[in-house]
C-alpha positions in Angstrom: 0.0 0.0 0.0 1.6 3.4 -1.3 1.7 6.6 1.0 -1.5 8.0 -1.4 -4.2 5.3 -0.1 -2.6 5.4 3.9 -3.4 9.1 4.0 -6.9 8.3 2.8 -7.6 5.6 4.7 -8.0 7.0 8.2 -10.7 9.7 6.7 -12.7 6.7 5.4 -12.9 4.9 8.4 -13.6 8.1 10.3 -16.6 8.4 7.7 -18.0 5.6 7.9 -17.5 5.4 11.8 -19.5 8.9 12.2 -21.9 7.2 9.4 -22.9 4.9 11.6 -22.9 7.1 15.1 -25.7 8.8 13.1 -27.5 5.7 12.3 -27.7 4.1 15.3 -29.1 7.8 17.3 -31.4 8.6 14.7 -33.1 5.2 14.6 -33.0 5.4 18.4 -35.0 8.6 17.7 -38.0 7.0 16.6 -39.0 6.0 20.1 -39.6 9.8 21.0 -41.5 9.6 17.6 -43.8 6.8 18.8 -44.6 8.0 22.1 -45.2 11.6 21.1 -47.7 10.0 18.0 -49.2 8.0 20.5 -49.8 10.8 22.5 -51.0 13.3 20.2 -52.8 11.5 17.1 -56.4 11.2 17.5 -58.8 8.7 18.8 -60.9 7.1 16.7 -64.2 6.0 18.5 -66.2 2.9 18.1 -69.6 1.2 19.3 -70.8 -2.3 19.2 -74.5 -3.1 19.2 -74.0 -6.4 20.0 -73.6 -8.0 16.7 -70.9 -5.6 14.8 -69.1 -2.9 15.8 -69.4 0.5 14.0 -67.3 4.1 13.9 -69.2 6.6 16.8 -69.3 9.6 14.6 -69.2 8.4 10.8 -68.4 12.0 9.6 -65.5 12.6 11.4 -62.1 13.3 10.5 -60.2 11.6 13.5 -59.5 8.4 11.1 -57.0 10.2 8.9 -55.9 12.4 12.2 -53.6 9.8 12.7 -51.7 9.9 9.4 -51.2 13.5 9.2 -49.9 13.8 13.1 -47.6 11.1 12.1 -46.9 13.1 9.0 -46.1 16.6 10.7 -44.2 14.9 13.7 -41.9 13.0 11.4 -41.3 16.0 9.6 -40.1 18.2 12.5 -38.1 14.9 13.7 -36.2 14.8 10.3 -35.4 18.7 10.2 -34.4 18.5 13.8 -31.9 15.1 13.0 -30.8 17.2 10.2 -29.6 20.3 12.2 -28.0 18.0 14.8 -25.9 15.8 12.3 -24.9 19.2 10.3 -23.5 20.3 13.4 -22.1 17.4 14.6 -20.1 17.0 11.6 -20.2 20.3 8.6 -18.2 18.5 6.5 -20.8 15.9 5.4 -20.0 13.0 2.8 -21.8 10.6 1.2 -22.0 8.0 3.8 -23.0 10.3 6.7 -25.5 11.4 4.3 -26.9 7.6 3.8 -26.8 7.1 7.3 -29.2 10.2 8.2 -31.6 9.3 5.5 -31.4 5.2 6.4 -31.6 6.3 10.1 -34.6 8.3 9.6 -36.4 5.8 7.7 -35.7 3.2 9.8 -36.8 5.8 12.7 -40.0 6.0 11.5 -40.6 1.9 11.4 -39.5 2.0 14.9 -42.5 4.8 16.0 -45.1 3.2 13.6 -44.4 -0.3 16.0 -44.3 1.8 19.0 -47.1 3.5 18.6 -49.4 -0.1 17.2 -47.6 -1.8 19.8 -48.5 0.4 23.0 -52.0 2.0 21.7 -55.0 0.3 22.1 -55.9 -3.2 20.8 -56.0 -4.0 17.4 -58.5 -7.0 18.4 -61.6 -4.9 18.3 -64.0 -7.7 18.2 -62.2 -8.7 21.9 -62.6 -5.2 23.2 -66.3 -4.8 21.9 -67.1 -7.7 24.1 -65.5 -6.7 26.6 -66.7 -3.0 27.3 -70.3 -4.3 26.1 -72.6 -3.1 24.1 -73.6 0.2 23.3 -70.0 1.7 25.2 -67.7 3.4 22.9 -64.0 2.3 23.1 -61.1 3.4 20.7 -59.9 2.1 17.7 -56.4 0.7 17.5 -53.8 3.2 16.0 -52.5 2.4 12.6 -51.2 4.1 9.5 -53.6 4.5 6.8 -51.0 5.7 4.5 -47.9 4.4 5.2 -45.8 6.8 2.8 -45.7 8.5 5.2 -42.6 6.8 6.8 -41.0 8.4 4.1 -41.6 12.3 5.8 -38.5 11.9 8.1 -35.8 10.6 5.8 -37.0 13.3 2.9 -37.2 16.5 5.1 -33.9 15.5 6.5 -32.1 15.2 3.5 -33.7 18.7 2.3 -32.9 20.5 5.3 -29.7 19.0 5.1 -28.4 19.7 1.2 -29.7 23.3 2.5 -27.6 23.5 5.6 -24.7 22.6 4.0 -25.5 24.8 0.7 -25.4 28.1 2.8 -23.1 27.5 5.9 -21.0 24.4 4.7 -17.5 24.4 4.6 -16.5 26.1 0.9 -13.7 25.1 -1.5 -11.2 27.2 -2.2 -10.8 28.8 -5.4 -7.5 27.0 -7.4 -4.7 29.0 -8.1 -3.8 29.1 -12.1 0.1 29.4 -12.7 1.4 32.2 -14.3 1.2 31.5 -18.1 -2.9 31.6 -17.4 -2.9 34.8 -16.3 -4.1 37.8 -18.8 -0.6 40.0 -19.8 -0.6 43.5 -18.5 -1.5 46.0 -20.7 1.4 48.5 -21.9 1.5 51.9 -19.9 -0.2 54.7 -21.6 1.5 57.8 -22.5 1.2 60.5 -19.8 0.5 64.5 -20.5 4.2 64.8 -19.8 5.6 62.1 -22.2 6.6 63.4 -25.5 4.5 62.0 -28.4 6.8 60.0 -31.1 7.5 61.9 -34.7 8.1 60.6 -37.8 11.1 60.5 -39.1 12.6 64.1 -41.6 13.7 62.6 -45.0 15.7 65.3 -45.2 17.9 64.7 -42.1 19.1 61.5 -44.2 23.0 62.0 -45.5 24.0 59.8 -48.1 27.1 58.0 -48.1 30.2 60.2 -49.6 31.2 59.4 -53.1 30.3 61.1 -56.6 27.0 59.3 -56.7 28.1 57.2 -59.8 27.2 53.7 -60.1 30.4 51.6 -60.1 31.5 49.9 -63.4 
């Protein structure tokens, strides 16, 4: 191995060790995802009449509630990851850039099973008989649309490119050698300078002789 590929090979392995710092604590993110959807989403109310089980209020909104909480906490979560990982480390690089986006998608897996996991029952025909009939009880939490696991890693790849487009690290401007560079123009004559004449025929001599062509 020549001197050329020892020099780079400590800033690879200090990529792709900060590559997967980021990984690992963004993932570990999605647990404050899942909690706070679990918190904050909407309940969606059903009643059983004995026979089947129904939605409470048929004209409410509360059953997509869930998605777009999801939605709007995953995309604070990925601008927030992206302003901690920019600081962290300005320089960026590909692979710290693959970790974020991988961390944050795998993030948001993590707080869509938190959030099923911990929320209420997704055996409704189990909890129907057991609150009775005629009681309303909540629907299990679920994602209707599950693109939108995709909110985290995308806003933090936005934020990111734009973090690094206006305060990143810049590259400095090459030097050209000297045989690039544009020749200096020649000094102008100044009100001082005396202007060049042309020459007086008449100041000519000719050479001595008696101006006859030799023989």
């Amino acid at each position: 191995m020549d001197a050329k590929d020892a020099d780079q090979d400590p800033d690879l392995k200090t990529e792709l060790r900060d590559s997967a710092v980021v990984l690992v604590a963004v993932t570990l993110l999605g647990v404050a995802l899942g909690l706070l959807w679990l918190w904050l989403a909407p309940r969606v109310p059903l009643i059983s009449n004995g026979k089947a089980v129904f939605l409470q209020d048929t004209e409410g909104e509360s059953a997509v509630g869930a998605d777009g909480t999801f939605a709007l906490l995953a995309l604070g979560f990925g601008a927030l990851s992206a302003a901690a990982v920019f600081w962290f480390r300005r320089r960026g690089g590909v692979a710290l850039v693959v970790g974020l986006a991988l961390g944050g998608l795998l993030g948001s897996l993590l707080a869509w099973g938190i959030g099923v996991w911990f929320g209420p029952s997704n055996d409704v025909v189990a909890r129907a008989r057991e609150v009775g009939a005629g009681v309303p009880f909540d629907a299990y939490l679920e994602l209707k649309a599950t693109g939108v696991v995709l909110a985290w890693p995308v806003a933090a790849m936005v934020v990111h490119l734009a973090l690094t487009a206006l305060f990143g690290p810049r590259d400095p401007e090459p030097e050209w050698p000297a045989h690039y560079a544009a020749p200096e123009p020649a000094p102008r004559p100044g009100p001082t300078d005396p202007e060049p004449t042309a020459p007086d025929p008449t100041d000519q001599v000719p050479p001595p002789g008696d101006g006859t062509p030799p023989r």
